[in-house]
C-alpha positions as CSV (number, residue, x, y, z in Angstrom):
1,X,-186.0,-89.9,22.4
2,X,-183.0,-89.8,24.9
3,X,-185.5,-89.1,28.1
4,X,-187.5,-91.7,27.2
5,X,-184.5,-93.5,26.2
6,X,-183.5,-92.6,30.4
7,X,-187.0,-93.7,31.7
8,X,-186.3,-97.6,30.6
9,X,-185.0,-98.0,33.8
10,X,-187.0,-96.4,36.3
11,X,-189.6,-98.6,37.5
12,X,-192.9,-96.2,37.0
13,X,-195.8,-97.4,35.0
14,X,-195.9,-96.7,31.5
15,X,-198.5,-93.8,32.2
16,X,-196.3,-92.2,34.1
17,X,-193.5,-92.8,31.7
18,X,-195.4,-91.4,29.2
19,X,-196.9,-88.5,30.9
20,X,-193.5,-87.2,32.2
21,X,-191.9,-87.7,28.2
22,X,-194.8,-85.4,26.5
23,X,-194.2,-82.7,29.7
24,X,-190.5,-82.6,28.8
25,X,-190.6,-82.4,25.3
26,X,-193.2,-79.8,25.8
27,X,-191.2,-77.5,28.3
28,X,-188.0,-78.7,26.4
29,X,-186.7,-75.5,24.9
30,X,-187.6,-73.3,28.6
31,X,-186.1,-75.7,30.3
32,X,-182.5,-75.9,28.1
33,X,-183.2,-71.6,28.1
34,X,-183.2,-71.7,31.9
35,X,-180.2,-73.4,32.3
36,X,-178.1,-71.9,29.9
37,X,-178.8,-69.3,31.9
38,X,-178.0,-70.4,35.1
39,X,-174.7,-71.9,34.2
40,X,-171.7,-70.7,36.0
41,X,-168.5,-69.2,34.1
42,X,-166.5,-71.4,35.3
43,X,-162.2,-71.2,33.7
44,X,-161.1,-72.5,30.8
45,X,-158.2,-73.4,29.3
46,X,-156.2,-70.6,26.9
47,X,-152.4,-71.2,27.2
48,X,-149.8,-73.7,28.7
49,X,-146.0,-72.7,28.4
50,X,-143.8,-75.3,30.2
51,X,-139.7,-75.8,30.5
52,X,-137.9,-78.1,31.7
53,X,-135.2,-77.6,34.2
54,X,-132.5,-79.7,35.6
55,X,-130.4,-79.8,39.0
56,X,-127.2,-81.2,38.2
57,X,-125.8,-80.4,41.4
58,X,-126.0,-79.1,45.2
59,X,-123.5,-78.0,47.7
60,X,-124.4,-81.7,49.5
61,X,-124.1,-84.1,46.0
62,X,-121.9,-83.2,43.4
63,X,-123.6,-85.6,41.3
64,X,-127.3,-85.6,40.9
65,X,-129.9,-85.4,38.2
66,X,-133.0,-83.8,39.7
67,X,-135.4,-82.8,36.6
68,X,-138.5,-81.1,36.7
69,X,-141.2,-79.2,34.6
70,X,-142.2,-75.4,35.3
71,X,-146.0,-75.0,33.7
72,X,-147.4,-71.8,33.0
73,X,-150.9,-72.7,33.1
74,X,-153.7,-69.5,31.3
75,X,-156.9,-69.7,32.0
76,X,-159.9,-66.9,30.7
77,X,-163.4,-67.0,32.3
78,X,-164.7,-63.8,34.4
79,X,-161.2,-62.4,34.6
80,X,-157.8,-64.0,32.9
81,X,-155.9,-65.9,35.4
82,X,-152.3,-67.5,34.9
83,X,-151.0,-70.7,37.4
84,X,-147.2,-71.5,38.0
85,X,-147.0,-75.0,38.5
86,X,-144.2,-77.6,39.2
87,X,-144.0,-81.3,38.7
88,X,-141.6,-84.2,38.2
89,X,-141.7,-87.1,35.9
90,X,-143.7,-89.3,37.9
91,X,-146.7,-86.4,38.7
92,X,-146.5,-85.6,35.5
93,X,-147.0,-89.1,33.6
94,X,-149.9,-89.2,36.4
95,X,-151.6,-86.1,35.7
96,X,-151.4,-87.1,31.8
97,X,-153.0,-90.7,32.7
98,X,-156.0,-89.5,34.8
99,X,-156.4,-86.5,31.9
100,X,-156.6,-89.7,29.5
101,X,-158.9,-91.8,31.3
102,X,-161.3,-88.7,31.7
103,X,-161.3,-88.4,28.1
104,X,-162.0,-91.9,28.0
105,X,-165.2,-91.5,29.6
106,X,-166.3,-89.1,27.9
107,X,-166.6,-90.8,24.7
108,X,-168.5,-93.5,26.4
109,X,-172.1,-93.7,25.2
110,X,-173.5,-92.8,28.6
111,X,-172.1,-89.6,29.0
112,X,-172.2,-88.6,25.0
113,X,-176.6,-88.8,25.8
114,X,-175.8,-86.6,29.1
115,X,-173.9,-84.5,27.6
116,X,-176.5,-83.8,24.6
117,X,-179.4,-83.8,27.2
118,X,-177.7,-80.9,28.9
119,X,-177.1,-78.9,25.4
């Protein structure tokens, strides 16, 4: 019902409509084969070990609070990889705000029926 659903707003006729909705759901299950297939092995996420460390000082200012975060970012997909990365406060409250607003869209209805036409 979702392609049909996806057809709404397409302006062919409704023979058309209908004739391209019975060809997918009868090449449904060769089509979702073929891709499953064809989909790339792309990284995932395994592991993330951070710490936090601190400048105090330097030989310029004796007085100075510097902090940042060390990530440790693991990652498995063709071959296990690991990523040192560094941020400060601010790139870090940013990176968390864009990681929320993409999980924001993805609970939107529009991608939920993507996402199940693609499984």
């Amino acid at each position: 019902m979702d392609f049909s659903d996806s057809l709404l707003t397409l302006t062919f006729s409704e023979e058309s409509k209908k004739t391209l909705t019975s060809f997918h759901m009868e090449h449904r299950a060769t089509t979702r084969a073929i891709l499953a297939e064809r989909q790339p092995d792309l990284p995932h996420y395994t592991d993330l070990e951070w710490k936090l460390e601190v400048q105090l000082a330097s030989r310029c200012l004796r007085q100075q609070a510097q902090p940042r975060f060390v990530l440790k970012l693991g990652t498995d997909g063709t071959a296990p990889q690991s990523f040192l990365l560094q941020a400060d406060v601010a790139n870090l409250r940013h990176l968390g705000t864009e990681l929320e607003d993409a999980l924001k869209e993805l609970r939107k209805a529009h991608a939920r029926r993507i996402m199940r036409n693609i499984k």
